[in-house]
C-alpha beads as a LAMMPS data file, in Angstrom:
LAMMPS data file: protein, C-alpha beads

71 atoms
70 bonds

1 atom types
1 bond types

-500.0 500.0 xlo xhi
-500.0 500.0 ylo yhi
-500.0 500.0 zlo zhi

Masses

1 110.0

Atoms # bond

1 1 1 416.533 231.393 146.626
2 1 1 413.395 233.886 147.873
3 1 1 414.356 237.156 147.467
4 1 1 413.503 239.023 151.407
5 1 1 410.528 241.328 149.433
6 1 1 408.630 238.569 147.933
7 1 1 409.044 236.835 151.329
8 1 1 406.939 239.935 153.223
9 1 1 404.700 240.287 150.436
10 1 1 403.336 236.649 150.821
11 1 1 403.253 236.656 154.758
12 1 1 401.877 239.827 155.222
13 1 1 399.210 239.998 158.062
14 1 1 400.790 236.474 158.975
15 1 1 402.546 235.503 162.160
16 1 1 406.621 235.531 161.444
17 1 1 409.689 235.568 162.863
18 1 1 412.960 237.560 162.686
19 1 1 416.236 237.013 163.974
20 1 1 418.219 240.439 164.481
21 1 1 421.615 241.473 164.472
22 1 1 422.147 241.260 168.275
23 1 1 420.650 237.684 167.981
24 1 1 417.406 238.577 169.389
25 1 1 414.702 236.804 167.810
26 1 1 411.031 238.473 167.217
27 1 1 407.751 237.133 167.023
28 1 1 404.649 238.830 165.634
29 1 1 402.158 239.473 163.238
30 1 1 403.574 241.204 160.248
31 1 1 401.124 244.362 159.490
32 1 1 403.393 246.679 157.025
33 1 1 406.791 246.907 155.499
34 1 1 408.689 249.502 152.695
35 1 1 410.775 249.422 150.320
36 1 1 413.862 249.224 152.887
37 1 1 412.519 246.479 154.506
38 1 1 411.461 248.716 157.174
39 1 1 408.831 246.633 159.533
40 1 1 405.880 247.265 161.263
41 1 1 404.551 244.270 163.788
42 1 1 401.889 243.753 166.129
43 1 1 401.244 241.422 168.981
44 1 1 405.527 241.320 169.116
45 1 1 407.407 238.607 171.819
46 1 1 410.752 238.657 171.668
47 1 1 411.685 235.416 172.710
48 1 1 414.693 234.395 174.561
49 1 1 416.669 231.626 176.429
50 1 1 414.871 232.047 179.561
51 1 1 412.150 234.654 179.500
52 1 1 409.381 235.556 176.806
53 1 1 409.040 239.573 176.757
54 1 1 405.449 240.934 175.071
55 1 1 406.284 243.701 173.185
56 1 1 402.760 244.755 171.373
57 1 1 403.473 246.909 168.343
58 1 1 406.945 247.503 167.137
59 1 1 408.767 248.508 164.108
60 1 1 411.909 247.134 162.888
61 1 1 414.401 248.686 161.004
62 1 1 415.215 246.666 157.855
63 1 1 418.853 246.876 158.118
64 1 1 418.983 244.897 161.967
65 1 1 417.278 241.935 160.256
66 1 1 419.439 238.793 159.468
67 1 1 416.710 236.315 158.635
68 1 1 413.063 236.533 158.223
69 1 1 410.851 233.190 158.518
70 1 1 407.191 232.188 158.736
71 1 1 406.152 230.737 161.801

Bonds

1 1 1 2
2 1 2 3
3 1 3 4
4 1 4 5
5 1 5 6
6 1 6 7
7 1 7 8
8 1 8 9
9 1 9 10
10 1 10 11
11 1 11 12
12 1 12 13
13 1 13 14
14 1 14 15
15 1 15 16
16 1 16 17
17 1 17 18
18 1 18 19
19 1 19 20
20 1 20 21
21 1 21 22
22 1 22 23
23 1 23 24
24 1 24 25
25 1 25 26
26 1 26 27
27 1 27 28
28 1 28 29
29 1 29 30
30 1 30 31
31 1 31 32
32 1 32 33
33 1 33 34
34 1 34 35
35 1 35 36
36 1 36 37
37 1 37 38
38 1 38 39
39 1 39 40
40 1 40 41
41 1 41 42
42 1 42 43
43 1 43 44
44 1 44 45
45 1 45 46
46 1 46 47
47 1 47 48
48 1 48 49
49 1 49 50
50 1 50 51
51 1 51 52
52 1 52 53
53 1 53 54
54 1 54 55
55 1 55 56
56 1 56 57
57 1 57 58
58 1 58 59
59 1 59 60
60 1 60 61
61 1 61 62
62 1 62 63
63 1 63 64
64 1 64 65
65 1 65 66
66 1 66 67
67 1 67 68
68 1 68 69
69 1 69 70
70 1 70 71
């Protein structure tokens, strides 16, 4: 198992994505995080069944996040 920390420290400044709480899934460059998992993202789609929305720079409460992958 990879604990969620060690998973941000390796892909920061990497393109990753997240899948939310309310199943929306984000896609973005990963430019900061804190100790509560707290996220800060730039060039952010969130990408969905029909229609890609560009975000820019977001940042993601830890607790909303279900998964977190490279991609």
């Amino acid at each position: 198992m990879i604990l969620p920390m060690k998973i941000l420290e390796e892909n920061l400044n990497k393109k990753v994505s997240l899948l939310l709480k309310d199943n929306r899934v984000l896609e973005g460059v990963l430019t900061g995080y804190d100790e509560y998992m707290n996220m800060v993202m730039d060039s952010v789609e969130e990408i969905g069944n029909e229609v890609n929305r560009k975000l820019g720079t977001v940042i993601i409460r830890g607790s909303n996040v279900v998964r977190i992958s490279p991609s």
